[in-house]
Backbone as numpy.savetxt, mean C-alpha at the origin, in Angstrom:
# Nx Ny Nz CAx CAy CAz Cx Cy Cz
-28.95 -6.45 -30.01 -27.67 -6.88 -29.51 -27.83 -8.16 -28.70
-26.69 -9.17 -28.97 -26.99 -10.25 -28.26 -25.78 -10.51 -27.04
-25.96 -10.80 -25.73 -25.15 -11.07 -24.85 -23.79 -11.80 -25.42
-22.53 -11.78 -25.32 -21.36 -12.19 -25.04 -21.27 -13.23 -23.80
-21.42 -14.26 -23.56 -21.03 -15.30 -22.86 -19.28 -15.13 -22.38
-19.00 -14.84 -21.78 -17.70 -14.24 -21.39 -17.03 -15.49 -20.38
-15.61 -16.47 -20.05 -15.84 -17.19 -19.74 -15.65 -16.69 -18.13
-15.73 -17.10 -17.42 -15.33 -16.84 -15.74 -14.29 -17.30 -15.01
-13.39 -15.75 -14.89 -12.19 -15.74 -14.42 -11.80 -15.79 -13.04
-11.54 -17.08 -12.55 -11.15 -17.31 -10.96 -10.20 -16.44 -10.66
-10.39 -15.25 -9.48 -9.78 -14.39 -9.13 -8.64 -15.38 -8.02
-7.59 -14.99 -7.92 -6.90 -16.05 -6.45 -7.53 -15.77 -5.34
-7.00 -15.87 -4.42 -8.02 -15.70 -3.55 -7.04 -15.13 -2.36
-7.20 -13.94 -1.51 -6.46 -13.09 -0.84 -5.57 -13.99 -0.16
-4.23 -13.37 0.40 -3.55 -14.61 1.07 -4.33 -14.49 2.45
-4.33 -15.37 3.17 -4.80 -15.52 4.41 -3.96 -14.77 5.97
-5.23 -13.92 6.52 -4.16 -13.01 7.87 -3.68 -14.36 8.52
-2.61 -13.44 9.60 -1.88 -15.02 10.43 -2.94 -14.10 11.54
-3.21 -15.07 12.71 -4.31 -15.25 13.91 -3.86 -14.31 14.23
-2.56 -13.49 14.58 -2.64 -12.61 15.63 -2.30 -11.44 14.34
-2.83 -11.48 13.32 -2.69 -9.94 12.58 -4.20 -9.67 12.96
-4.55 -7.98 13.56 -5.37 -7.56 13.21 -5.93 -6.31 12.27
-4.71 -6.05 11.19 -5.02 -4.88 10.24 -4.23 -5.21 9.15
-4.37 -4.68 8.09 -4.19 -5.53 6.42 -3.27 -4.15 6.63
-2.17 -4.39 5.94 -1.24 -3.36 5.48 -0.74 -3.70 4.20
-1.41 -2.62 3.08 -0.56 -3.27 1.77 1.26 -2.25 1.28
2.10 -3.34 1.26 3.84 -2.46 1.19 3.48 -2.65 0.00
3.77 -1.33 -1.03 4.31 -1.32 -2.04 5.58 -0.49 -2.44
6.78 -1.84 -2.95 8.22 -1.16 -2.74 8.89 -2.49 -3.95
9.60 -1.39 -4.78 10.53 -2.89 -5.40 11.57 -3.32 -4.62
11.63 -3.45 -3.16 13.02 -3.58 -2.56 12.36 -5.08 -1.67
12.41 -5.97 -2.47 11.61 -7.01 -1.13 12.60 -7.53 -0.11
13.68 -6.67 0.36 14.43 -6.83 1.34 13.74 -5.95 2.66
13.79 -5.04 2.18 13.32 -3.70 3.08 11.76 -4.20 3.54
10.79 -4.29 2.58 9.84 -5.16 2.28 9.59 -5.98 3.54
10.35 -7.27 3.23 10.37 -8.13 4.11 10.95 -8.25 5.56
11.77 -7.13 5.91 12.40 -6.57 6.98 10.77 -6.12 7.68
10.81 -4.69 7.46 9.14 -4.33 7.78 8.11 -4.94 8.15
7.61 -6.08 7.49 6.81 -7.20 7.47 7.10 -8.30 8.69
7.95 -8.61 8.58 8.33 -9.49 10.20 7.98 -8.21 11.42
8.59 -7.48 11.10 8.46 -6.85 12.67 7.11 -6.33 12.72
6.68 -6.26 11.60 5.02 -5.79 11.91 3.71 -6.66 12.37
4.28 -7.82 11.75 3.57 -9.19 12.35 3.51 -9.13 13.94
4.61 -9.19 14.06 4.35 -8.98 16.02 3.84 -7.84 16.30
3.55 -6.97 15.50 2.98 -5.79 16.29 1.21 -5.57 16.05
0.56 -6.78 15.02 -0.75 -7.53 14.49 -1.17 -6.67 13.34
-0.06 -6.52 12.75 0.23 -5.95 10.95 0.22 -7.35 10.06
-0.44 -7.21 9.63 -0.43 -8.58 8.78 -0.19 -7.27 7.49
1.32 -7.92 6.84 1.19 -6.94 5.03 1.73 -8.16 4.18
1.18 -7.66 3.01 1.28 -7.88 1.61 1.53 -7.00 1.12
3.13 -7.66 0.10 3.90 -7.57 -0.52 3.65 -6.79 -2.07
3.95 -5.82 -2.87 3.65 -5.74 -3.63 4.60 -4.84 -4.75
5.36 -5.11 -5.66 6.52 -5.18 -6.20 6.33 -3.38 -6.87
5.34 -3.23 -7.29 5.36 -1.84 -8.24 3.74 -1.45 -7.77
3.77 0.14 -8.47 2.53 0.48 -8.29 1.20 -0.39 -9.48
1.44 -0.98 -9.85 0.59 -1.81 -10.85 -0.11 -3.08 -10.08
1.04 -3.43 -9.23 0.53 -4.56 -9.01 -0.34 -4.25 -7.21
0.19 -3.44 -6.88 0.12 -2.87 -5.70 -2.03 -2.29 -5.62
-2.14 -1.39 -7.18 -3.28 -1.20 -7.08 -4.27 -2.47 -7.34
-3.61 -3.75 -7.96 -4.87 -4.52 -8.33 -5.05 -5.40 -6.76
-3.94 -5.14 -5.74 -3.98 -5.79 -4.39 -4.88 -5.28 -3.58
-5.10 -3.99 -3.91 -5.69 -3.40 -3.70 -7.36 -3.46 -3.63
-7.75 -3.45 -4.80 -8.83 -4.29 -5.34 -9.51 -5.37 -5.09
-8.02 -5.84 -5.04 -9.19 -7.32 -3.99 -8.86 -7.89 -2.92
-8.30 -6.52 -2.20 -7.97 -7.01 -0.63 -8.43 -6.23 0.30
-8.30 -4.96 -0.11 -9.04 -3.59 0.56 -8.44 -3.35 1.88
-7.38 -3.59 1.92 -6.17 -3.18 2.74 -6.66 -1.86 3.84
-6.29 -1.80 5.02 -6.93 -0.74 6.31 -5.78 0.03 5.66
-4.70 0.13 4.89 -3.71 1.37 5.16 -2.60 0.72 4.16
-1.98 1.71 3.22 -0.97 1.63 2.25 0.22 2.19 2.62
1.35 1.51 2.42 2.94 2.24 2.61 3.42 2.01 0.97
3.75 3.47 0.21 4.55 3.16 -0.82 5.84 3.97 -0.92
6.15 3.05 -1.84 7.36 4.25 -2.18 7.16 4.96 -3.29
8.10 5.93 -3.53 7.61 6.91 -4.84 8.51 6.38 -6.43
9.33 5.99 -5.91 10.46 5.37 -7.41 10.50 3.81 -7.91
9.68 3.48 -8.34 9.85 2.33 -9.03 9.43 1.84 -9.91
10.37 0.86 -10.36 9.96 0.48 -12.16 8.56 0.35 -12.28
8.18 0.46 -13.77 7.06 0.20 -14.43 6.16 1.96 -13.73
4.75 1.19 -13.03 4.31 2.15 -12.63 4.74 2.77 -11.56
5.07 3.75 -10.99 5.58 4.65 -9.53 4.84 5.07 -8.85
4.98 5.22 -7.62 4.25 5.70 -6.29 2.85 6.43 -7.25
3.37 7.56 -7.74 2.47 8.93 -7.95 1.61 8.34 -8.82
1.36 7.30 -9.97 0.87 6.57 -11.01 0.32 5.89 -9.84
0.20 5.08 -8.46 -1.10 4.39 -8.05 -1.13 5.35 -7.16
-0.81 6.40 -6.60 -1.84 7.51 -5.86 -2.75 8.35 -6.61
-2.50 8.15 -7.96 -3.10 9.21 -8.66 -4.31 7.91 -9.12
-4.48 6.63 -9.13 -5.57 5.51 -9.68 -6.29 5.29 -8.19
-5.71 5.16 -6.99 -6.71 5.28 -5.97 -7.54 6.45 -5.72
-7.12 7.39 -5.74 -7.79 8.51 -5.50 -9.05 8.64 -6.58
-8.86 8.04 -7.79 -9.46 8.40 -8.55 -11.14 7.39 -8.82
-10.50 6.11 -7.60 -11.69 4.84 -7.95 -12.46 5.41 -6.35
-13.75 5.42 -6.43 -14.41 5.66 -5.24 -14.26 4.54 -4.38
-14.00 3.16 -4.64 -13.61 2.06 -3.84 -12.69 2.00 -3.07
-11.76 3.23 -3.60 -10.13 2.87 -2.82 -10.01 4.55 -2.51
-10.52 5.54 -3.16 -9.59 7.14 -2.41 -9.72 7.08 -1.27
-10.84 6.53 0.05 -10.30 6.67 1.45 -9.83 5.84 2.24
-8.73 4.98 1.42 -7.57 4.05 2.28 -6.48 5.38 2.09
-6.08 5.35 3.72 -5.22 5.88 3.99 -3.74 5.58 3.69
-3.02 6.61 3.26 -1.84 6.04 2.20 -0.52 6.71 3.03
0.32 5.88 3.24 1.86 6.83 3.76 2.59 6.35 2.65
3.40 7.50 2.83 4.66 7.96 1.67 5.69 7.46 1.74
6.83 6.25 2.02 7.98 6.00 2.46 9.30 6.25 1.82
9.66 7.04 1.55 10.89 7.26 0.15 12.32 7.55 0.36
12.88 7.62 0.01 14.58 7.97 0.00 14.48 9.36 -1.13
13.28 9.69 -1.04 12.99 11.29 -1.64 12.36 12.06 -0.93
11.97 11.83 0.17 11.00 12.28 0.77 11.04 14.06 0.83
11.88 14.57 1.09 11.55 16.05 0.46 11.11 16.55 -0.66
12.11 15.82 -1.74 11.20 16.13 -2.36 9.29 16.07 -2.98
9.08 14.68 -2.28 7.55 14.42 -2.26 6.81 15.37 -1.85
7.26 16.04 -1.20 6.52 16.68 -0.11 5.46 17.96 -1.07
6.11 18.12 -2.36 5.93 19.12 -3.15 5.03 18.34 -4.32
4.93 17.29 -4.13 3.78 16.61 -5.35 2.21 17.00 -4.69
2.03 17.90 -4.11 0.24 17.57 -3.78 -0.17 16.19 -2.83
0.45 15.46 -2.18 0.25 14.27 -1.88 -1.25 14.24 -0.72
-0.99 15.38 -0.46 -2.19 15.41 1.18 -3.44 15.49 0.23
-3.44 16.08 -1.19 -4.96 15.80 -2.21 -5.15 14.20 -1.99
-4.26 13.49 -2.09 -4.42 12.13 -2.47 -4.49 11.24 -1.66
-4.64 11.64 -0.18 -4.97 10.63 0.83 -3.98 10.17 1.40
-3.05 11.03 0.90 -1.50 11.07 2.25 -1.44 11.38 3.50
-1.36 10.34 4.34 -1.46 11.15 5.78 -0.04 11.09 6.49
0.94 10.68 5.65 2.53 10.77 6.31 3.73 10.70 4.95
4.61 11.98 5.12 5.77 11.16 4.16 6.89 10.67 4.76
7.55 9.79 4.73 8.28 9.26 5.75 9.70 8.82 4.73
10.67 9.32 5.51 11.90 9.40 4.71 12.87 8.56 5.35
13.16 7.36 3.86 13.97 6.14 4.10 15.49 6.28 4.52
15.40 5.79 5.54 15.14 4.23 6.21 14.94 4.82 7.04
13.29 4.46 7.98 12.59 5.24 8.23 12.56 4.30 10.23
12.61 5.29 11.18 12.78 4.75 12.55 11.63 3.72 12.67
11.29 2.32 12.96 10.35 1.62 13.10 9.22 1.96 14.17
9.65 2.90 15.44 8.54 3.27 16.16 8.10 4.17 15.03
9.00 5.04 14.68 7.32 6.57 14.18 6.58 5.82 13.25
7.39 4.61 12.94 6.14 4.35 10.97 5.55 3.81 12.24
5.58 3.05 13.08 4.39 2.11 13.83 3.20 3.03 14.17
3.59 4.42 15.01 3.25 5.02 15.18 1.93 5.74 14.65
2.62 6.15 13.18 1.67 6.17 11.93 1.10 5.32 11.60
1.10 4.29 11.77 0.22 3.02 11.31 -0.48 2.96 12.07
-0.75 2.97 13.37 -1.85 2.96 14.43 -2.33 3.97 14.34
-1.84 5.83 14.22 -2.81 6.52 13.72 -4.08 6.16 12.56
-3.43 5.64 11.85 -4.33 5.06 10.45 -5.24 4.40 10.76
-4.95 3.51 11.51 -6.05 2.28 11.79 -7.27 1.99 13.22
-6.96 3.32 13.45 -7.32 3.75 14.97 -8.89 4.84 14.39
């Protein structure tokens, strides 16, 4: 067998924390209102997050950012919450980032198995900004 010369694919390159973030938070939510709501106020609190539209794109952010702590939601196009809790758990690189649940289902989540998968909160939308903070410093603490 002879080697494949394969050509070499420039990965982008992570976006850059702002000075006073000190913990990577990756949002994954198709709502980049809510999204971006979250994200400002977390900046002042030294949450630096990235944005991430579906669970597809959310796990490859994943990958090459290695995020201290995940917020998803469970309903959205393409791949859904449960489709990248069920691909982290499953890569030894990523099952012990700690993952919260954020949903406008949240009872019902509660009944998917989620605590197998490295759930440590389900948090039901639109969710008070102290407790998620709250939870987020549990995580990263």
């Amino acid at each position: 067998m002879s080697a494949i010369d394969l050509p070499m694919i420039k990965l982008p390159a992570p976006a850059p924390k702002s000075r006073r973030a000190k913990h990577e938070v990756l949002w994954v939510d198709d709502d980049p209102n809510l999204t971006a709501a979250y994200a400002r106020r977390l900046l002042r609190r030294s949450f630096h997050v990235t944005p991430a539209s579906d669970g597809m794109q959310g796990y490859w952010l994943t990958l090459m950012n290695r995020p201290d702590v995940i917020v998803t939601d469970l309903r959205m196009p393409r791949w859904e919450g449960q489709d990248l809790l069920e691909c982290l758990q499953e890569n030894q690189a990523t099952a012990g980032i700690p993952t919260i649940v954020l949903s406008g289902y949240a009872n019902q989540a509660k009944g998917y198995g989620l605590a197998a998968k490295n759930v440590v909160a389900v948090l039901q939308k639109p969710v008070d900004f102290k407790v998620l903070e709250a939870v987020l410093r549990r995580c990263v603490s």
